[in-house]
Kinemage of the C-alpha trace (Angstrom):
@kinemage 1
@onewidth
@group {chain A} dominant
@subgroup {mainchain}
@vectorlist {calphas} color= white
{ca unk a 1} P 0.000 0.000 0.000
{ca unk a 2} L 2.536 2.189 0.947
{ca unk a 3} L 4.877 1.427 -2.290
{ca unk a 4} L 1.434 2.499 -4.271
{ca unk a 5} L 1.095 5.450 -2.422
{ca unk a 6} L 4.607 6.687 -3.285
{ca unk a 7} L 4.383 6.121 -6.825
{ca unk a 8} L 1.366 7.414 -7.172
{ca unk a 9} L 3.188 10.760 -5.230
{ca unk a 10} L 6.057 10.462 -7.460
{ca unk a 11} L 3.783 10.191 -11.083
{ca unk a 12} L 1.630 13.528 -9.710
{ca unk a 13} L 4.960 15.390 -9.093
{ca unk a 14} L 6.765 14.671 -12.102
{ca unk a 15} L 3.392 15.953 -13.997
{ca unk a 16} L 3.270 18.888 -11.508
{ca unk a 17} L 7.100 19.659 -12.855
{ca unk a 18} L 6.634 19.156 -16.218
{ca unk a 19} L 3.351 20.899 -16.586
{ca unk a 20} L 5.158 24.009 -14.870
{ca unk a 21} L 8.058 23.962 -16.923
{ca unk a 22} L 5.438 24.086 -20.304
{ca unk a 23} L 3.743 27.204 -18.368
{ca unk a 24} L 7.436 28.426 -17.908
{ca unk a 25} L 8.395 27.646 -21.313
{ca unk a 26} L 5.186 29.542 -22.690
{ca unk a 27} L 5.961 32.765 -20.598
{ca unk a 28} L 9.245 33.301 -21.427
{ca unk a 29} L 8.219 31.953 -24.905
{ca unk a 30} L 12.045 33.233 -26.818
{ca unk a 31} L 10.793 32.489 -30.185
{ca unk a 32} L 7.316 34.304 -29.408
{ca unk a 33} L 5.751 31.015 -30.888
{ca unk a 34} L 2.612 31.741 -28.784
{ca unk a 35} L 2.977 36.229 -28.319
{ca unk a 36} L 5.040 38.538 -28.408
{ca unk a 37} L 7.607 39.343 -25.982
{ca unk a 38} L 7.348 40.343 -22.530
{ca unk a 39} L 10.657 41.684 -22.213
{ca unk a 40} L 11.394 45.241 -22.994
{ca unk a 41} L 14.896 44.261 -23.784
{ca unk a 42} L 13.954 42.067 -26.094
{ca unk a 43} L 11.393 44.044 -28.322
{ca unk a 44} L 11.758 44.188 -32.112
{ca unk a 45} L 14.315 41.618 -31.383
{ca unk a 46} L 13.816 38.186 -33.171
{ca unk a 47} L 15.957 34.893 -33.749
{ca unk a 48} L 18.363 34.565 -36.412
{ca unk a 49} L 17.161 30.764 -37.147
{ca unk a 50} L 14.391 31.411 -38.851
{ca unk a 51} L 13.571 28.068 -39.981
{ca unk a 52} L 12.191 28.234 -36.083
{ca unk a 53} L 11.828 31.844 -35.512
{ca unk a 54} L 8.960 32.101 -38.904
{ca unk a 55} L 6.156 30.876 -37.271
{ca unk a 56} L 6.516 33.049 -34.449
{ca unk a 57} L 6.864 36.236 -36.715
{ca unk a 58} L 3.703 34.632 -38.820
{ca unk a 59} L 1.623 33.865 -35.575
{ca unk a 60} L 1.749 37.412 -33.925
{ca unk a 61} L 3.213 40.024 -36.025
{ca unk a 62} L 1.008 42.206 -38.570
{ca unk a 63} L 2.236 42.206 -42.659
{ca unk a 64} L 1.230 41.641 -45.650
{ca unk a 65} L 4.381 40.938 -47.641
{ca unk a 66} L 7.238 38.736 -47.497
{ca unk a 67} L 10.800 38.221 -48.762
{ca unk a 68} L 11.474 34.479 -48.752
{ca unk a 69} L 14.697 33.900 -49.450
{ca unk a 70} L 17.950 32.357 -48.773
{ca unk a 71} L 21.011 34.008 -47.724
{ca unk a 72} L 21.227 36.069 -51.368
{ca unk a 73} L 17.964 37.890 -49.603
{ca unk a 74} L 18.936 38.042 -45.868
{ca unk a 75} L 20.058 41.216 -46.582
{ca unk a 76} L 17.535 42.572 -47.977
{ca unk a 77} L 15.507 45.284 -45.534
{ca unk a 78} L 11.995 45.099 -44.761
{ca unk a 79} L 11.695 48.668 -44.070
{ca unk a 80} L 13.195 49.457 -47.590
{ca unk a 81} L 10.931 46.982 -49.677
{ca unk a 82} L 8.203 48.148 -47.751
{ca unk a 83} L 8.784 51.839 -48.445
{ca unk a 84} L 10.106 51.630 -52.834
{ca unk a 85} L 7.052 48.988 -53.193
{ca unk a 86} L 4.556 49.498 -50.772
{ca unk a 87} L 2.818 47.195 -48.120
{ca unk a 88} L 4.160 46.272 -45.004
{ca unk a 89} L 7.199 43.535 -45.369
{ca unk a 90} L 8.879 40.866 -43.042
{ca unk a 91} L 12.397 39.576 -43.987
{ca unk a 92} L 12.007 35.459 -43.067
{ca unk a 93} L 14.506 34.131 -45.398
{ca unk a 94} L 16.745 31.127 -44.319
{ca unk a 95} L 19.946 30.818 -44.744
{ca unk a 96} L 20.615 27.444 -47.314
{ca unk a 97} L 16.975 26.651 -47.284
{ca unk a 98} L 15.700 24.744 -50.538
{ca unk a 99} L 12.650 25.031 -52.162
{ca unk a 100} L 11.324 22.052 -50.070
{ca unk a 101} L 12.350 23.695 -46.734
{ca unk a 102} L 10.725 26.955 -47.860
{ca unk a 103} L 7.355 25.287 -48.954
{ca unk a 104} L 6.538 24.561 -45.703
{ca unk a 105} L 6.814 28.413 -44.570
{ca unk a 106} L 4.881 29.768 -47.636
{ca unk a 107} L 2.299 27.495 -47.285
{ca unk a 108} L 1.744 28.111 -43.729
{ca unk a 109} L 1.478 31.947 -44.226
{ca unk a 110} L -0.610 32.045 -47.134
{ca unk a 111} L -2.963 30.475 -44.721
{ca unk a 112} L -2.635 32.421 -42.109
{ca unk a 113} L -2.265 35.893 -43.573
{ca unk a 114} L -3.393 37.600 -46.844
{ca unk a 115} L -0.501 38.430 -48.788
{ca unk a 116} L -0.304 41.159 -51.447
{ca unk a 117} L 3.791 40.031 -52.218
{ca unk a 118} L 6.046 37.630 -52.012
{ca unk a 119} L 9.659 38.039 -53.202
{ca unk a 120} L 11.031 34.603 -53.341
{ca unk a 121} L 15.040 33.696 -54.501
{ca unk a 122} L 15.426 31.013 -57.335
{ca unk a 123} L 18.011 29.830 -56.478
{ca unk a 124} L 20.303 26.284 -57.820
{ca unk a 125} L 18.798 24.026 -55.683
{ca unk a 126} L 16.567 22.793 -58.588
{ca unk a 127} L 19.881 21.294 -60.398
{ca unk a 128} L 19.566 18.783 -57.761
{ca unk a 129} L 16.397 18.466 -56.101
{ca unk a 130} L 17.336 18.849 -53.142
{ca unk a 131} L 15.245 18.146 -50.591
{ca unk a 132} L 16.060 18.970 -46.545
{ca unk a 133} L 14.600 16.871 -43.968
{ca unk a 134} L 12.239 19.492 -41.976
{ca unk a 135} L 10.846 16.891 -39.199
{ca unk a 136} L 12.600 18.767 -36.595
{ca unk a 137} L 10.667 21.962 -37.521
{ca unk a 138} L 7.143 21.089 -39.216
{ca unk a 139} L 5.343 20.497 -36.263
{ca unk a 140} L 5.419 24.550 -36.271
{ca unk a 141} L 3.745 24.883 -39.055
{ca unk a 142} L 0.966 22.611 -38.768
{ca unk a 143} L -2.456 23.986 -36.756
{ca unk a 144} L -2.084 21.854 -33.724
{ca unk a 145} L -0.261 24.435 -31.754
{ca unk a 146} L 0.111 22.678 -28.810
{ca unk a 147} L 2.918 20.592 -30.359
{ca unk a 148} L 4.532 23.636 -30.986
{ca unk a 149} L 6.002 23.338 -27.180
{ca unk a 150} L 8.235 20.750 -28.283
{ca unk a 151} L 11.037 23.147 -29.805
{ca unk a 152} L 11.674 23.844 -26.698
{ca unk a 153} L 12.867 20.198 -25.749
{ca unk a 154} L 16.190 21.007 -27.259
{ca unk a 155} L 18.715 21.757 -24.425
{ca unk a 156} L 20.518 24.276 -27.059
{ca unk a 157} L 17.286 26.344 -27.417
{ca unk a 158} L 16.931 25.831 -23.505
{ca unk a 159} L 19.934 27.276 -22.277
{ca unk a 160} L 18.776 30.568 -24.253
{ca unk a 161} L 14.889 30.990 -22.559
{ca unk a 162} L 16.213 33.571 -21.388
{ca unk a 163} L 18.650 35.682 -23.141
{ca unk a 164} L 19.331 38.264 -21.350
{ca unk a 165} L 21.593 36.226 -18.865
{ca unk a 166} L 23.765 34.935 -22.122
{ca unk a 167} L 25.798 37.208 -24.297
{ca unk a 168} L 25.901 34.349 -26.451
{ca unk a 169} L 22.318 33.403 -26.822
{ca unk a 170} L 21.127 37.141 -26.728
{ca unk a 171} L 23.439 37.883 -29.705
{ca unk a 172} L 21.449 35.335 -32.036
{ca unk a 173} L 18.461 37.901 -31.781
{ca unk a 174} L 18.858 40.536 -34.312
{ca unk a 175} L 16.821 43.357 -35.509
{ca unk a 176} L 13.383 42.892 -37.288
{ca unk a 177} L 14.219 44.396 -40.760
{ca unk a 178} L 17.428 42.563 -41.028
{ca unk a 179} L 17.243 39.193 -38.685
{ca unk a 180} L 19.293 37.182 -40.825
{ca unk a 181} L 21.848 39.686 -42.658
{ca unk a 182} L 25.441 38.489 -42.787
{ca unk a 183} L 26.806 41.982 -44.621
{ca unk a 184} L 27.688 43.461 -41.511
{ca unk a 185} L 29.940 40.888 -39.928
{ca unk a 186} L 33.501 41.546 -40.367
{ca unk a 187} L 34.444 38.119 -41.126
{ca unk a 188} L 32.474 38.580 -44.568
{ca unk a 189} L 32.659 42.604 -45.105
{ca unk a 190} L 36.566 42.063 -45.445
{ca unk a 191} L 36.264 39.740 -48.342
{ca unk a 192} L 35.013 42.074 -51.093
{ca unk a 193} L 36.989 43.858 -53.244
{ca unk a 194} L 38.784 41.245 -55.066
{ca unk a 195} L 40.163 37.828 -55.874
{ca unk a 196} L 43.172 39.240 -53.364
{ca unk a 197} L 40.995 39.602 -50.343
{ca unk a 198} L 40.001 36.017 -50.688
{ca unk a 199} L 42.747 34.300 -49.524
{ca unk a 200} L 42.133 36.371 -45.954
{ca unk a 201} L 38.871 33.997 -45.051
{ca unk a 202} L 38.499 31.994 -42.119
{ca unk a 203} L 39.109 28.484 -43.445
{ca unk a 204} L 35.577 27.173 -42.624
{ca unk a 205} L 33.941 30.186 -44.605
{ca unk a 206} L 32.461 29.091 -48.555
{ca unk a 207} L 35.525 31.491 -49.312
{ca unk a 208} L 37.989 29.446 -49.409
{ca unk a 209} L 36.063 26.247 -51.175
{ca unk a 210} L 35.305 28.269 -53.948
{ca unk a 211} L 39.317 29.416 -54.659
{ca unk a 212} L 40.561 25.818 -54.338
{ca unk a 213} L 37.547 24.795 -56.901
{ca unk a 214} L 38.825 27.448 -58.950
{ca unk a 215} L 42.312 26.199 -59.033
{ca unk a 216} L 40.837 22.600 -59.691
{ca unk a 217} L 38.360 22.875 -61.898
{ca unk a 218} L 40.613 25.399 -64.344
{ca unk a 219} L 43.190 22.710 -64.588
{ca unk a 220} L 40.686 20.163 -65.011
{ca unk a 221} L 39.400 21.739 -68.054
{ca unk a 222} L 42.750 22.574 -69.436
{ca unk a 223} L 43.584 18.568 -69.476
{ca unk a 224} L 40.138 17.230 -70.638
{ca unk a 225} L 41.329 15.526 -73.744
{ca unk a 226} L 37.546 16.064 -75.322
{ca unk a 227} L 34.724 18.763 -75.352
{ca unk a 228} L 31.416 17.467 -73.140
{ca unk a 229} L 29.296 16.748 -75.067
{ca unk a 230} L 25.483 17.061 -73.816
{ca unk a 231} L 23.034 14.262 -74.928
{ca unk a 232} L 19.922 15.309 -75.281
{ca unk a 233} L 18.241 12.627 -72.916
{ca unk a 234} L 20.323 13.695 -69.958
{ca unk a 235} L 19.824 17.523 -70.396
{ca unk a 236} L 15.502 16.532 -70.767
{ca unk a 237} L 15.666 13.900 -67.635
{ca unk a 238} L 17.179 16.627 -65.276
{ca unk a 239} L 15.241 19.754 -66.838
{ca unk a 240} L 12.228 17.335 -65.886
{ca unk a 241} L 12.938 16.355 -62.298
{ca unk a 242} L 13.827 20.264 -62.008
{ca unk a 243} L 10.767 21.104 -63.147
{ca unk a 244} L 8.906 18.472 -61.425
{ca unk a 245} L 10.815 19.919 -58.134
{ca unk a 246} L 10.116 23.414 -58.862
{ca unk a 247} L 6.069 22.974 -59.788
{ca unk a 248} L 5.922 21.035 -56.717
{ca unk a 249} L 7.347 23.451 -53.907
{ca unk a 250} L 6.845 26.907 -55.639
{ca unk a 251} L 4.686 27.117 -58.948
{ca unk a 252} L 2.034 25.335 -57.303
{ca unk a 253} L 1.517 27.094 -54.679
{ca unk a 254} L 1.809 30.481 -56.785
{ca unk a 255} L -0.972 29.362 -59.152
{ca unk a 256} L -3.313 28.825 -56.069
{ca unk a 257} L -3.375 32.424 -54.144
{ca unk a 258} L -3.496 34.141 -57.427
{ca unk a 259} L -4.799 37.753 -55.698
{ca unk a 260} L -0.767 37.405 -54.229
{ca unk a 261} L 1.828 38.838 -56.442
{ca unk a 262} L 4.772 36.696 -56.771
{ca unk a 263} L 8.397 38.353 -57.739
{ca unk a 264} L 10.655 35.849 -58.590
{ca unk a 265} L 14.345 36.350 -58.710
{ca unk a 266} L 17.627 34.681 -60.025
{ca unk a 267} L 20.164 35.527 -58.068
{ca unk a 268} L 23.333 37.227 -59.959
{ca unk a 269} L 25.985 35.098 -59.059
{ca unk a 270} L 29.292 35.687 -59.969
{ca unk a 271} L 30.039 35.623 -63.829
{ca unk a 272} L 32.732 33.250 -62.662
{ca unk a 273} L 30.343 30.768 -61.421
{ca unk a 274} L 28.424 30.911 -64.528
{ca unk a 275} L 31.493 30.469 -66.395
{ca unk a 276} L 32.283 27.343 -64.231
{ca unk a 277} L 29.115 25.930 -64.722
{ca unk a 278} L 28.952 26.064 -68.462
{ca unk a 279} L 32.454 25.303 -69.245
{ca unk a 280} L 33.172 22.332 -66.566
{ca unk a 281} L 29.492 21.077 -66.478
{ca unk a 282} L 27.348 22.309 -69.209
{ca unk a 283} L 24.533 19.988 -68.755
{ca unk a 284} L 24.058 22.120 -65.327
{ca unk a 285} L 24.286 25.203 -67.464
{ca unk a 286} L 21.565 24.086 -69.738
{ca unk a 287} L 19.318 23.164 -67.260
{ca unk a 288} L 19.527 26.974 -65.711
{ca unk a 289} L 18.575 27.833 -68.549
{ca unk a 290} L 16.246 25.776 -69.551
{ca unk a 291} L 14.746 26.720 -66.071
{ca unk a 292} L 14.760 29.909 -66.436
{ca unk a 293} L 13.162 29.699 -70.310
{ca unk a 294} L 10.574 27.299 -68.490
{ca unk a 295} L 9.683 29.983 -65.415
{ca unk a 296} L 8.921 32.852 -67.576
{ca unk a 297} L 6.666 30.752 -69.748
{ca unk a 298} L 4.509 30.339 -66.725
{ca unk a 299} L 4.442 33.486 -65.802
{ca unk a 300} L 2.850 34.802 -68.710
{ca unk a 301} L 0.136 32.360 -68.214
{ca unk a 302} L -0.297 33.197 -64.850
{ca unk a 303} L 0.036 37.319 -64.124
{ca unk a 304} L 0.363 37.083 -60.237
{ca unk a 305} L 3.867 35.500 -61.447
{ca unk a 306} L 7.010 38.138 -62.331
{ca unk a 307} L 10.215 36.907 -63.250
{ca unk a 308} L 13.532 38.924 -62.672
{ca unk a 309} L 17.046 38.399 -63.779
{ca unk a 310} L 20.425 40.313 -63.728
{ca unk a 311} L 22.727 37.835 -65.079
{ca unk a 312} L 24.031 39.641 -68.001
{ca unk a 313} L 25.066 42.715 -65.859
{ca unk a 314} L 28.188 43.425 -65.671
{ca unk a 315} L 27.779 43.818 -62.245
{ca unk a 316} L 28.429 39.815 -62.496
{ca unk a 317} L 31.401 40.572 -64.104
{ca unk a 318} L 33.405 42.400 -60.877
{ca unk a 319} L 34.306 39.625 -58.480
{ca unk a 320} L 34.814 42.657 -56.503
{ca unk a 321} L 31.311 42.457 -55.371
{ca unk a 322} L 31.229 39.458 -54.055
{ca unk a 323} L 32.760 37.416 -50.927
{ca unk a 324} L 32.744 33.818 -52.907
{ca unk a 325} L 30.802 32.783 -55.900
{ca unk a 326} L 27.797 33.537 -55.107
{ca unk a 327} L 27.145 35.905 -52.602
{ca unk a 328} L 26.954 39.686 -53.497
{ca unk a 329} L 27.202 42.962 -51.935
{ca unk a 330} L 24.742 43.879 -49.945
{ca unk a 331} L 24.110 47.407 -51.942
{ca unk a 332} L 22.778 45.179 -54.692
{ca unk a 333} L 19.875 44.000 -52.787
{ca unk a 334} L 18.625 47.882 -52.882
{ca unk a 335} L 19.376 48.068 -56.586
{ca unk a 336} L 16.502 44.846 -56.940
{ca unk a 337} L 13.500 46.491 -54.894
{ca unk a 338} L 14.366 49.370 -57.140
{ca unk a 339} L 14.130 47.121 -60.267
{ca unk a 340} L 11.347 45.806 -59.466
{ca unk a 341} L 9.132 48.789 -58.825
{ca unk a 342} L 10.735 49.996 -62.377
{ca unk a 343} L 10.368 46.557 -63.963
{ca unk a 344} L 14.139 46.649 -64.775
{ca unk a 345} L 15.509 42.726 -65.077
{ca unk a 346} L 11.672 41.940 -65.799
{ca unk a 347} L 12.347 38.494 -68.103
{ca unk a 348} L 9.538 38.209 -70.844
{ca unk a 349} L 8.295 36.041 -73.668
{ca unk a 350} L 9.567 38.513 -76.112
{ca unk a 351} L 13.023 39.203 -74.105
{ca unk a 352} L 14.363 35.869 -72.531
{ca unk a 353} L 16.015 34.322 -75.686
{ca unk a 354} L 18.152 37.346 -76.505
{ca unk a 355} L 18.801 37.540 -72.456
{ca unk a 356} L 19.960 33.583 -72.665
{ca unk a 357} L 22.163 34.113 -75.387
{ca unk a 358} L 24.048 36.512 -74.012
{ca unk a 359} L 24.839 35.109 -70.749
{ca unk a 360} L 26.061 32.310 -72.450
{ca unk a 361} L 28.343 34.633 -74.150
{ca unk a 362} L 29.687 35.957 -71.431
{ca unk a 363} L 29.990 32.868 -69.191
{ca unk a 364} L 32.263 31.486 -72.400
{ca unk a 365} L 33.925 34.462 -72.896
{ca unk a 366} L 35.928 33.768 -69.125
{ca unk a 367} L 39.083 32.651 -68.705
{ca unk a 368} L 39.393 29.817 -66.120
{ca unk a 369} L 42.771 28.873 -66.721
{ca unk a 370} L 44.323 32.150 -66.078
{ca unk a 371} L 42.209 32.731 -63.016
{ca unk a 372} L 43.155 29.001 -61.577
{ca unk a 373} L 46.775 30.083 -62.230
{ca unk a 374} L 46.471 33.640 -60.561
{ca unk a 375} L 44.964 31.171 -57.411
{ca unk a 376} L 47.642 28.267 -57.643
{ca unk a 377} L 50.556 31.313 -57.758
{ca unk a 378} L 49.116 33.313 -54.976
{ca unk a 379} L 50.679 30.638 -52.648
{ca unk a 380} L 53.624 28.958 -54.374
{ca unk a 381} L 53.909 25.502 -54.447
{ca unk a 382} L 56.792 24.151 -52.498
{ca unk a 383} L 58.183 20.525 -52.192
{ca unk a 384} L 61.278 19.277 -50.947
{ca unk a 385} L 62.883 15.381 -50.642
{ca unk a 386} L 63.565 14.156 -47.404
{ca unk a 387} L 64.997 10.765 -48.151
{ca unk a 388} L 66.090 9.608 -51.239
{ca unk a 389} L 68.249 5.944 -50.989
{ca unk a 390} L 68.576 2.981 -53.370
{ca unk a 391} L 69.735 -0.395 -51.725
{ca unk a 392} L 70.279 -3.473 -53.530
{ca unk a 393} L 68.507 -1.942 -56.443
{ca unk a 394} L 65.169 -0.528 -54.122
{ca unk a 395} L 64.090 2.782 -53.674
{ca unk a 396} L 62.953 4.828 -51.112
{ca unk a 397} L 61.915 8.305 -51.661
{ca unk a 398} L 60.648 10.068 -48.919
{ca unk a 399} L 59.465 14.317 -49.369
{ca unk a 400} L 56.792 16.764 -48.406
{ca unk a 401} L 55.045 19.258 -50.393
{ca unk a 402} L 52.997 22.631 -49.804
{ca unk a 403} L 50.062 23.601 -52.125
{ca unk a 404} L 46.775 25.188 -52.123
{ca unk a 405} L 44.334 23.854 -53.019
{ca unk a 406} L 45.116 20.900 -51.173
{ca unk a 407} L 46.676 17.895 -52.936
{ca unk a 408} L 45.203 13.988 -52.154
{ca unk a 409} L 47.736 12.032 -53.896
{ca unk a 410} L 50.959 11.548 -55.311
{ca unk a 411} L 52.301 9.958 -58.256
{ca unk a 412} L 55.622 8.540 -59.119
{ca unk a 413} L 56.233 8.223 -62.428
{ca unk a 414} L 59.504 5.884 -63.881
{ca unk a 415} L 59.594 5.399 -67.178
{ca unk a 416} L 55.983 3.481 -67.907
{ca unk a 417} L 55.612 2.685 -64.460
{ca unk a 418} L 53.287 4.495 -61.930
{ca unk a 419} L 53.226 4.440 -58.256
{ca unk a 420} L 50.320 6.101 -55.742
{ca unk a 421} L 50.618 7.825 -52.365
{ca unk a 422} L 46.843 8.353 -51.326
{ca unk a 423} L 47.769 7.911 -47.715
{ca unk a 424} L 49.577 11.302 -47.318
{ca unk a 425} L 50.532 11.802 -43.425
{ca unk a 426} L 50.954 14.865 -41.812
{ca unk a 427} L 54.498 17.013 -41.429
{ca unk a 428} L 53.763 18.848 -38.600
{ca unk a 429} L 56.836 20.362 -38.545
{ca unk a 430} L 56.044 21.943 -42.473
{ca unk a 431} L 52.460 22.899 -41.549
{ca unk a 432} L 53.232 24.924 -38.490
{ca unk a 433} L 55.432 26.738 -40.705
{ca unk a 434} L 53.291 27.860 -43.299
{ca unk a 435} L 49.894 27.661 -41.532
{ca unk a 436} L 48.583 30.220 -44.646
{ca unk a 437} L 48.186 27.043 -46.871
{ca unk a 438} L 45.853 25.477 -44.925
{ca unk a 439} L 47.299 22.419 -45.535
{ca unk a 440} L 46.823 19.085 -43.640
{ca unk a 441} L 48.587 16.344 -44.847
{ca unk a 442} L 51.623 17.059 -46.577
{ca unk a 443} L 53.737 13.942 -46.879
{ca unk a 444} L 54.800 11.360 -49.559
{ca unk a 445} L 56.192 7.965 -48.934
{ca unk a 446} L 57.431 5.929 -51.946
{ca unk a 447} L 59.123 2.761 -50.987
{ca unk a 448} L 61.034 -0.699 -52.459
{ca unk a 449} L 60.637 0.378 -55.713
{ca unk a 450} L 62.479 -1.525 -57.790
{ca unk a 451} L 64.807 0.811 -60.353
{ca unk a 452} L 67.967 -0.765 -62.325
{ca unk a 453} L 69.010 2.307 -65.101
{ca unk a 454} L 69.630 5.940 -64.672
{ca unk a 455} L 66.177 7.140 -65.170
{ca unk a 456} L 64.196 10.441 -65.458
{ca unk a 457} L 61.630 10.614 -62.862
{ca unk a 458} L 58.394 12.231 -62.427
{ca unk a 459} L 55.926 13.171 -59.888
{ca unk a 460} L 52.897 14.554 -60.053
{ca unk a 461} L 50.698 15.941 -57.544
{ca unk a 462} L 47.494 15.710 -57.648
{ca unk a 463} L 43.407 16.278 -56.667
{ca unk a 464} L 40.603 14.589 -57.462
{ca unk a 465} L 42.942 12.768 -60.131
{ca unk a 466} L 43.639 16.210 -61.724
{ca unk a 467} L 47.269 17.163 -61.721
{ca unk a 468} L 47.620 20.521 -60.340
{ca unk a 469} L 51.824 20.243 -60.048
{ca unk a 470} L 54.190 18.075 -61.740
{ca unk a 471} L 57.894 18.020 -60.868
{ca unk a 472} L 61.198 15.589 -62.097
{ca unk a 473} L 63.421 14.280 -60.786
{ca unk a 474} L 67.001 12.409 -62.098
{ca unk a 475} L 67.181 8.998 -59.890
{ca unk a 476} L 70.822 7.215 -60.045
{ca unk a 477} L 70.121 3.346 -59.423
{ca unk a 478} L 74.166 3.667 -58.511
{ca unk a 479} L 73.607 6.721 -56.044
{ca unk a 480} L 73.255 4.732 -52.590
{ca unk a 481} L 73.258 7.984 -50.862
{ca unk a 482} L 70.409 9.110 -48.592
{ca unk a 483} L 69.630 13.240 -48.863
């Protein structure tokens, strides 16, 4: 009786505790899921993630536009689009969100909210369908909301219920226009202004991905033995599944709130991205553009539908304006509310072919190989030998080597005979040196390799089975010395 009795006591308090902590949780509320904020601090303050942070903006703030983007639109103001186009806008765009993630927030607010505009990015995600598990975030955007409590079972989002008492939680709530901008953080800001500035980046930043696939992918063309050639099966599967993806998580829902204007926008990437689309993939190139022929077909059957590009600018032209290959000064993001109040960048029936040729143009017209060369010279490559001994007719060479972009294997070339290295090990002592390469593993181990003749020797360093650096060597089978 007594070991009932206690249970029973211990069930009623756990409930007691946990049905507190939900009140708790609902009052302090730091994504205003259920209202607004309490805190004075705190006001006009919202969450940078706004894959959560949306549905408390759509639940309990007044609008009646939206810019939907990804991070080519975080920093885009609210104020500004509200005051060149009219209306009242919220900024909710998500950083890397694809078309599938974003589905679930347009849906939800053109159900809760009459909309008179929706900017929305197009951006590549279509070339590959992809598609971002959201089960750790739909429950928001359903109409139960009393499942909405569980984003605050994460003990990351815990530690932050009340921000004030973390500098580190409080400084993930940013201003309303601007929640998600990046422009003003100095690790980004310090990046434009040229190819030069580059090589400053933090190495976890897309900064210093896109220079190494520079320097790869301009070599890579430059020893392609054969032009691509584009079969016309591929380029219609993947303009179908892009279409299929597209119609699916943005045309659909267009074509059912048709009282809500939609502005849809390419993004101007760089003209070097273009370039390095069409020349090392073109069957990705095509299907842009076969995209972008297919979206401004359906927008003239459907007028709530605008279509806006700016990829023959020569804005794209100026890596200058941009901080990688893709993402633009912020002082462009003015320039497109202005456009599209003026229609400027409108794609139409009667423009879009003349506006597809001469991107193409331009994207051909770049010169990879001289830009991969500017990147591979910026840092020189270095090697040295360590050990170089022949015994009884075996070699062992033994050497290091500094590059960027990285290298993932080494070749040893004698006569008609090739030898691999793909297990590179570290050299500490070489990477401590020149920490500027970035470099982690930057040693080469050849060994009992059998060699008879005086013979020229060659190694070649490479990535991705694309030789970036070649160097020779002359190997004495009587030299017995070790260097």
């Amino acid at each position: 009786m007594i070991y009932k009795k206690s249970t029973y006591f211990f069930l009623i308090t756990i409930n007691c505790i946990i049905f507190l902590g939900m009140i708790v949780l609902i009052i302090f509320d730091p994504f205003q899921i259920y209202h607004k904020t309490f805190f004075s601090k705190m006001q006009c303050k919202v969450h940078e993630d706004m894959r959560i942070q949306a549905s408390g903006i759509i639940n309990n703030y007044k609008f009646d536009s939206i810019i939907l983007g990804t991070s080519m639109l975080s920093n885009t103001s609210a104020k500004e689009a509200s005051n060149i186009l009219g209306g009242e806008f919220v900024n909710l765009s998500i950083y890397n969100s694809d078309y599938h993630e974003r589905s679930l927030i347009l849906t939800y607010v053109l159900q809760h909210k009459k909309l008179k505009k929706v900017i929305y990015s197009m951006d590549e995600f279509y070339l590959d369908q992809r598609e971002n598990k959201t089960n750790d975030i739909d429950f928001l955007y359903d109409e139960n909301p009393f499942n909405d409590v569980k984003i605050y079972s994460n003990i990351e989002i815990l530690k932050c219920l009340y921000p004030p008492l973390s500098q580190k939680c409080s400084d993930k709530f940013k201003d309303f226009d601007q929640p998600t901008a990046w422009y003003r953080e100095e690790k980004f800001s310090r990046l434009f202004g040229g190819l030069i500035h580059w090589f400053q980046a933090d190495e976890k930043l897309s900064t210093r991905k896109a220079l190494a696939s520079l320097a790869y992918i301009s070599a890579k063309i430059q020893q392609r033995q054969h032009a691509v050639v584009v079969k016309k099966t591929q380029l219609d599967n993947l303009v179908s599944k892009a279409k299929k993806y597209v119609d699916t998580y943005l045309l659909d829902i267009a074509k059912a709130y048709p009282d809500t204007e939609f502005i849809f926008v390419f993004p101007p990437y760089s003209r070097i991205q273009f370039a390095l689309w069409l020349q090392e993939n073109p069957l990705k190139y095509q299907t842009h553009q076969k995209m972008i022929e297919y979206i401004v077909q359906q927008s003239t059957k459907y007028p709530n539908i605008k279509v806006f590009g700016y990829e023959n600018l020569s804005f794209c032209d100026d890596i200058g304006n941009y901080f990688d290959l893709k993402h633009f000064s912020h002082l462009f993001n003015s320039g497109m509310l202005e456009s599209f109040k003026q229609n400027e960048g409108l794609l139409t029936q009667e423009n879009v072919d003349g506006y597809l040729k001469e991107t193409y143009a331009k994207a051909n017209m770049v010169d990879l190989h001289s830009i991969g060369e500017f990147i591979k010279n910026f840092y020189p490559f270095k090697y040295g030998i360590s050990e170089q001994k022949i015994t009884n007719q075996k070699l062992v060479l033994k050497g290091w080597f500094l590059s960027f972009p990285a290298i993932d294997e080494v070749t040893l070339h004698i006569d008609h005979r090739t030898f691999q290295d793909k297990k590179l090990h570290m050299r500490k002592d070489i990477i401590d040196k020149n920490p500027e390469y970035g470099t982690k593993k930057t040693g080469f181990l050849f060994k009992d390799i059998e060699i008879t003749n005086v013979n020229q020797v060659e190694l070649l360093f490479k990535f991705k089975g694309v030789i970036m650096y070649r160097e020779k060597l002359n190997i004495d089978a009587k030299d017995k010395r070790s260097l």
